[in-house]
C-alpha positions as MATLAB code, in Angstrom:
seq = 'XXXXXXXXXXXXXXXXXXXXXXXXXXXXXXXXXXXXXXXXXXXXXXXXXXXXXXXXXXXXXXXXXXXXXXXXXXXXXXXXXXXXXXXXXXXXXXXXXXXXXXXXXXXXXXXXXXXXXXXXXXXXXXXXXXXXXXXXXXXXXXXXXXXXXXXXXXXXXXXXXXXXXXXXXXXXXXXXXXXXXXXXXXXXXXXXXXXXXXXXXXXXXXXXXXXXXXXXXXXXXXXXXXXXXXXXXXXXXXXXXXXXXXXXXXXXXXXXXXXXXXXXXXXXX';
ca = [
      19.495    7.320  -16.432;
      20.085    5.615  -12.878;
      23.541    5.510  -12.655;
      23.294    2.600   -9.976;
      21.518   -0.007  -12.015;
      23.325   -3.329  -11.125;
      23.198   -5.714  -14.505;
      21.714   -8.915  -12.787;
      20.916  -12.319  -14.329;
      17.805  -11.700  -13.154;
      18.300   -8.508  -15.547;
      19.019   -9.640  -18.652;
      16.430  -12.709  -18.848;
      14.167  -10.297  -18.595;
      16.003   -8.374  -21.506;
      15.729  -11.588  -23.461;
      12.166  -11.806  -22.312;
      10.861   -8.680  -23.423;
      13.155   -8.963  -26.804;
      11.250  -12.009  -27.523;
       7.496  -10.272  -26.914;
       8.651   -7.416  -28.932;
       9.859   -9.933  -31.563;
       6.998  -12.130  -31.978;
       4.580   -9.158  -31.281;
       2.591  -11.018  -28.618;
       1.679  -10.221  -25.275;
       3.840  -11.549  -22.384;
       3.068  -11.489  -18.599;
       5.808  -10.930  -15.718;
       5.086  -11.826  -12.470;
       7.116  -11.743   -9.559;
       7.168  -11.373   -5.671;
       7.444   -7.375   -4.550;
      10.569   -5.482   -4.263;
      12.659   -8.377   -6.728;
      13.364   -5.902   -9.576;
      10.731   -6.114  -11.827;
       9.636   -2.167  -12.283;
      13.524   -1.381  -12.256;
      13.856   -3.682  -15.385;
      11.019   -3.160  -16.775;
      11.784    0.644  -16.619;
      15.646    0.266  -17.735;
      14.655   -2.024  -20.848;
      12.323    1.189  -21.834;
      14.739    3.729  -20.733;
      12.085    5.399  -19.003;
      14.206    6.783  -16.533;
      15.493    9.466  -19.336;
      12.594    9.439  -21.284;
       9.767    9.931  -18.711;
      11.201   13.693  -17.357;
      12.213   14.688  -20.444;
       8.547   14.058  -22.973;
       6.560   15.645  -19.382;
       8.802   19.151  -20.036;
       7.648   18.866  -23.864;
       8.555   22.039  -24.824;
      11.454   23.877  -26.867;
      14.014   21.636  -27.853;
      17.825   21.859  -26.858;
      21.653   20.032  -27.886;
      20.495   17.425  -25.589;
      17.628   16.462  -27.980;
      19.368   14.075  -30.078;
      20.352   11.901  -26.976;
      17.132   11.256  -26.107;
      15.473   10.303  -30.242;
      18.253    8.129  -29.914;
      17.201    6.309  -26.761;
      13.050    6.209  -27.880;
      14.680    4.701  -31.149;
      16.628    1.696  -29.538;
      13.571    0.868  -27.079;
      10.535    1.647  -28.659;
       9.094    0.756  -25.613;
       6.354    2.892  -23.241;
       6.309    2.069  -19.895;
       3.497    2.464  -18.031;
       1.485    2.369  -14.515;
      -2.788    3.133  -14.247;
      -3.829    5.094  -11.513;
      -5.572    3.411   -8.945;
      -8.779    4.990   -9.664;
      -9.298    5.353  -13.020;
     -11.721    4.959  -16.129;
     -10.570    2.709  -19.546;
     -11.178    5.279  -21.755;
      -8.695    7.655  -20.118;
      -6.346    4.934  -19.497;
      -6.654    4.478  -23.542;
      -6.046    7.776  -23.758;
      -3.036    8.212  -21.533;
      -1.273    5.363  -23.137;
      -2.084    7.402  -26.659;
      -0.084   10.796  -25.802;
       3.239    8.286  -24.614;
       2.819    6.469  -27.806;
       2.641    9.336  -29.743;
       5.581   11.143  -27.785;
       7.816    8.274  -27.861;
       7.132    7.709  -31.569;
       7.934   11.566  -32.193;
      11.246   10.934  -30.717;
      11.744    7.859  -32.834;
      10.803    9.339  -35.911;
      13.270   12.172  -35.019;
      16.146    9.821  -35.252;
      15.339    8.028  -37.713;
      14.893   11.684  -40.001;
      18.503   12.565  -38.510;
      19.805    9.721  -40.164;
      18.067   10.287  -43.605;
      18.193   13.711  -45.107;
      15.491   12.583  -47.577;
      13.384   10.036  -45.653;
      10.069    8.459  -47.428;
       7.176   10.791  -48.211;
       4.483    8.501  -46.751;
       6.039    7.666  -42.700;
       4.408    5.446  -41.049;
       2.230    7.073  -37.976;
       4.340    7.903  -35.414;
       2.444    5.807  -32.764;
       2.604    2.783  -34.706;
       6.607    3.391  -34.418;
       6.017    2.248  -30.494;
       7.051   -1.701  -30.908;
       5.905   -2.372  -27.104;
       4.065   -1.674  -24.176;
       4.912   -2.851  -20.757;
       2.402   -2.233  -18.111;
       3.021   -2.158  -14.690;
       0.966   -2.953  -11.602;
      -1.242   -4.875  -14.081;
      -3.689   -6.169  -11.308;
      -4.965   -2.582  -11.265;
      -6.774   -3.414  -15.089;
     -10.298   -3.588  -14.894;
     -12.189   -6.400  -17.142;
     -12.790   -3.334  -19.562;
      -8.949   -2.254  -19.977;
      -8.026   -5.756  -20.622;
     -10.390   -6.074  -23.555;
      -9.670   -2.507  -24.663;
      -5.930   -3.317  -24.642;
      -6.439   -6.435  -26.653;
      -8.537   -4.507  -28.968;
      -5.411   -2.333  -29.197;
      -2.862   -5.267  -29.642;
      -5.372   -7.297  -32.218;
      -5.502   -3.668  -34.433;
      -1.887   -2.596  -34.162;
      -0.582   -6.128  -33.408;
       1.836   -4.156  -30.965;
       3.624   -5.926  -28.351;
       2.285   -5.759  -24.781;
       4.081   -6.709  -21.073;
       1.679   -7.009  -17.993;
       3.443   -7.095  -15.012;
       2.315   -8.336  -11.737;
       2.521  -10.129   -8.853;
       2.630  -14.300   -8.280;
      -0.939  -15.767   -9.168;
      -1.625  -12.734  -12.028;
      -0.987  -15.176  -15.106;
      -3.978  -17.449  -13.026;
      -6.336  -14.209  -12.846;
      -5.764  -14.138  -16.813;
      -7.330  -17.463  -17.128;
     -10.674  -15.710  -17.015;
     -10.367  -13.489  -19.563;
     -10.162  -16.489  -22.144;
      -9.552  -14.119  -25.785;
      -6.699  -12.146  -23.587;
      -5.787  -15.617  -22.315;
      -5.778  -17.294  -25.637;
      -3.064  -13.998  -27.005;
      -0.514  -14.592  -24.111;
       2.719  -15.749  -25.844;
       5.574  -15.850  -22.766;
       5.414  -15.813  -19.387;
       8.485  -14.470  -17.138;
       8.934  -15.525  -13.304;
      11.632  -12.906  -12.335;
      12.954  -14.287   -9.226;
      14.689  -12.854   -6.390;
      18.629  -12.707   -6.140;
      20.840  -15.836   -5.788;
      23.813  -16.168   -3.484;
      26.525  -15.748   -6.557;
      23.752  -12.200   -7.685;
      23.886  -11.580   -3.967;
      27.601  -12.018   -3.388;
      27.646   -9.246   -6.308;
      25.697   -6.676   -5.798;
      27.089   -6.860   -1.491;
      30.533   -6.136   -2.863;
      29.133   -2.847   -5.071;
      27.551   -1.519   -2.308;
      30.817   -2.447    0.261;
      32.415   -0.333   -2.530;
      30.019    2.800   -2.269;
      30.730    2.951    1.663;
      34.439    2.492    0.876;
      34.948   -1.247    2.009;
      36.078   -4.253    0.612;
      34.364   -7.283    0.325;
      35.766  -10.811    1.449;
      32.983  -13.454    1.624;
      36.182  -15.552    2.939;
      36.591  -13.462    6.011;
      35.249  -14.311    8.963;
      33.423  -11.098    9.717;
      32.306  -10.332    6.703;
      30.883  -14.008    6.090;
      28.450  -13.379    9.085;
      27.430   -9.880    7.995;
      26.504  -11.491    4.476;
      25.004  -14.302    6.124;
      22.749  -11.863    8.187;
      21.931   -9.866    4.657;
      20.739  -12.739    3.350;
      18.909  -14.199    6.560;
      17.108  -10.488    6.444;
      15.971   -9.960    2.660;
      16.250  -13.345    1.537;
      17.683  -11.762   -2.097;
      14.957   -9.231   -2.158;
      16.906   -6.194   -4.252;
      14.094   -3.221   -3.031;
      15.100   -4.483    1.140;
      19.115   -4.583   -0.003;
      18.792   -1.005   -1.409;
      16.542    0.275    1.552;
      19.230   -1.645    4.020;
      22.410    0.215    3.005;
      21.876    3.923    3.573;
      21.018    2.738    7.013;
      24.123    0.874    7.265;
      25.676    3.888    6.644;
      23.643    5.602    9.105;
      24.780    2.982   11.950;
      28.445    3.477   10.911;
      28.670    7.456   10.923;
      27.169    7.429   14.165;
      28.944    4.702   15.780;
      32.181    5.945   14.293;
      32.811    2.448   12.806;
      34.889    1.236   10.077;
      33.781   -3.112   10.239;
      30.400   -3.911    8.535;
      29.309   -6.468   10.793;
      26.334   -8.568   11.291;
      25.909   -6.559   14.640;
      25.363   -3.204   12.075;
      23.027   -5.252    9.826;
      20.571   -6.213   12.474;
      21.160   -2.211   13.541;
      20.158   -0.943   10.231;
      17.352   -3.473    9.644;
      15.744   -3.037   12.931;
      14.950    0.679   12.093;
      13.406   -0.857    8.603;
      10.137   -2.393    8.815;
      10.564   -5.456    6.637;
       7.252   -8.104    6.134;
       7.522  -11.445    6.170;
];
C-alpha cells in the first residue's frame, strides 16, 4: 500500500461515492480534470496498490496470504485500465481473470472465518461487488454495450472514470445512459486541502509550516499560483524542491525555490 496517500475531502466523497454505486448496484461515472486524484482514489478505494503485484505473482502461497483475502474481502472492488489498442472481447476477458482472482481471495477469507462454510458458494466472480474503470474514454461503442450486458446479467456495480465532458459522450449510448445512477465531479484541492497536504510535505523535507509567516505565505501563494490545487503537479513539484535546496545548500522554502523547481517541470495550462 502507498504509504503517502494523503486522506483528502476530495478523498472520501469519492469513498462515499463509490459506497453508494456499490450499494445500489448501479453504474456511476467520475469525471474530473487530469492530475486531481481520481486514479489515486479510485485505486486506494480498491486497494489495488496491494492487490495488483501480488494476484500478477499468482503462484505458491506464503504467511502474507491472509493479509491480502482480507483486503479483496473489504473492497471487492477490481480496478481497471484498457489498453489503448485493444479488442472487446479481450477486454471482456481481461476483466474475467481479475474478477475471478479477486473473488478467489475473497472467498479465501471468508472460508478462514468459517471452518464449515456452505456446500453450494456462490461463484467466485460474482463475489466482485464493483468495477471501476479507468481512462473510460478509451471504451469503444462495443465495450460499453458489452459491459452493460455484463452489469444487466450480474447486476454488478460499475465506475467509469474520465475526464470533464465524458458523462455528455454517454448521452449517446441511450440504454448505458438510461443505467447511470451517480455522477462524481472530483475537484481539485481547496486552500484549507492545500494548506494540508503543503504542511505534510514541509514535514518530509524536515520544515515546518506557518501559513502566518511571511515567507512561507509567499511560497504557498506561489504553490498555488503554479498548480492551482492540482495534487499530480504538487507531488511532481516537491522532489524538485528538494533538488533546488540540496544544491543551493538552503534551509528557507521560498517562493524564489518554487519558481526554481517548477521551471525545470513542464506544467500545461
Amino acid at each position: 500500500m502507498n504509504q503517502r496517500f494523503i486522506v483528502t475531502k476530495e478523498h472520501r466523497r469519492f469513498v462515499e461515492f463509490a459506497n453508494a454505486v456499490r450499494k445500489e448496484r448501479t453504474i456511476g461515472i467520475c469525471h474530473g480534470d487530469a492530475g486531481v486524484g481520481k486514479t489515486n482514489s479510485a485505486r486506494r478505494y480498491a486497494n489495488w496498490d496491494a492487490l495488483e503485484p501480488y494476484i500478477n505473482t499468482w503462484g505458491p502461497r506464503g504467511d502474507h496470504d491472509a493479509k491480502h483475502y482480507a483486503l479483496a474481502n473489504r473492497s471487492r472492488t477490481v480496478f481497471y485500465t484498457p489498453k489503448v489498442l485493444y479488442r472487446a472481447r479481450d477486454l471482456m476477458h481481461e476483466i474475467d481473470h481479475w474478477q475471478i482472482k479477486v473473488g478467489i481471495c475473497a472467498e479465501e477469507h471468508l472460508r478462514s472465518l468459517d471452518p464449515n462454510p456452505p456446500l453450494e458458494m456462490p461463484p467466485v466472480a460474482l463475489l466482485v461487488e464493483l468495477l471501476i474503470i479507468d481512462e473510460a474514454e478509451r471504451l469503444t461503442s462495443t465495450a460499453l454495450e458489452l459491459l452493460r450486458d455484463r452489469h444487466d446479467r450480474e447486476h454488478l456495480s460499475m465506475i467509469l472514470i474520465g475526464m470533464p465532458g465524458i458523462d455528455q459522450r454517454f448521452r449517446h449510448y441511450p440504454q448505458l445512459y438510461s443505467r447511470l445512477g451517480f455522477s462524481h465531479h472530483y475537484r481539485a484541492l481547496g486552500r484549507d486541502e492545500l494548506l494540508f497536504v503543503l504542511d505534510r510535505h514541509w514535514k518530509l523535507l524536515g520544515r515546518t509550516l506557518d501559513p502566518d509567516d511571511f515567507t512561507d505565505a509567499q511560497a504557498i501563494a506561489a504553490i498555488e499560483r503554479i498548480t492551482r490545487g492540482n495534487f499530480r503537479l504538487l507531488e511532481r513539484l516537491f522532489p524538485q524542491v528538494a533538488r533546488v535546496l540540496k544544491i543551493n545548500e538552503l534551509e528557507t522554502i521560498t517562493d524564489d525555490v518554487i519558481e526554481a523547481a517548477a521551471s525545470i517541470l513542464v506544467i500545461g495550462n
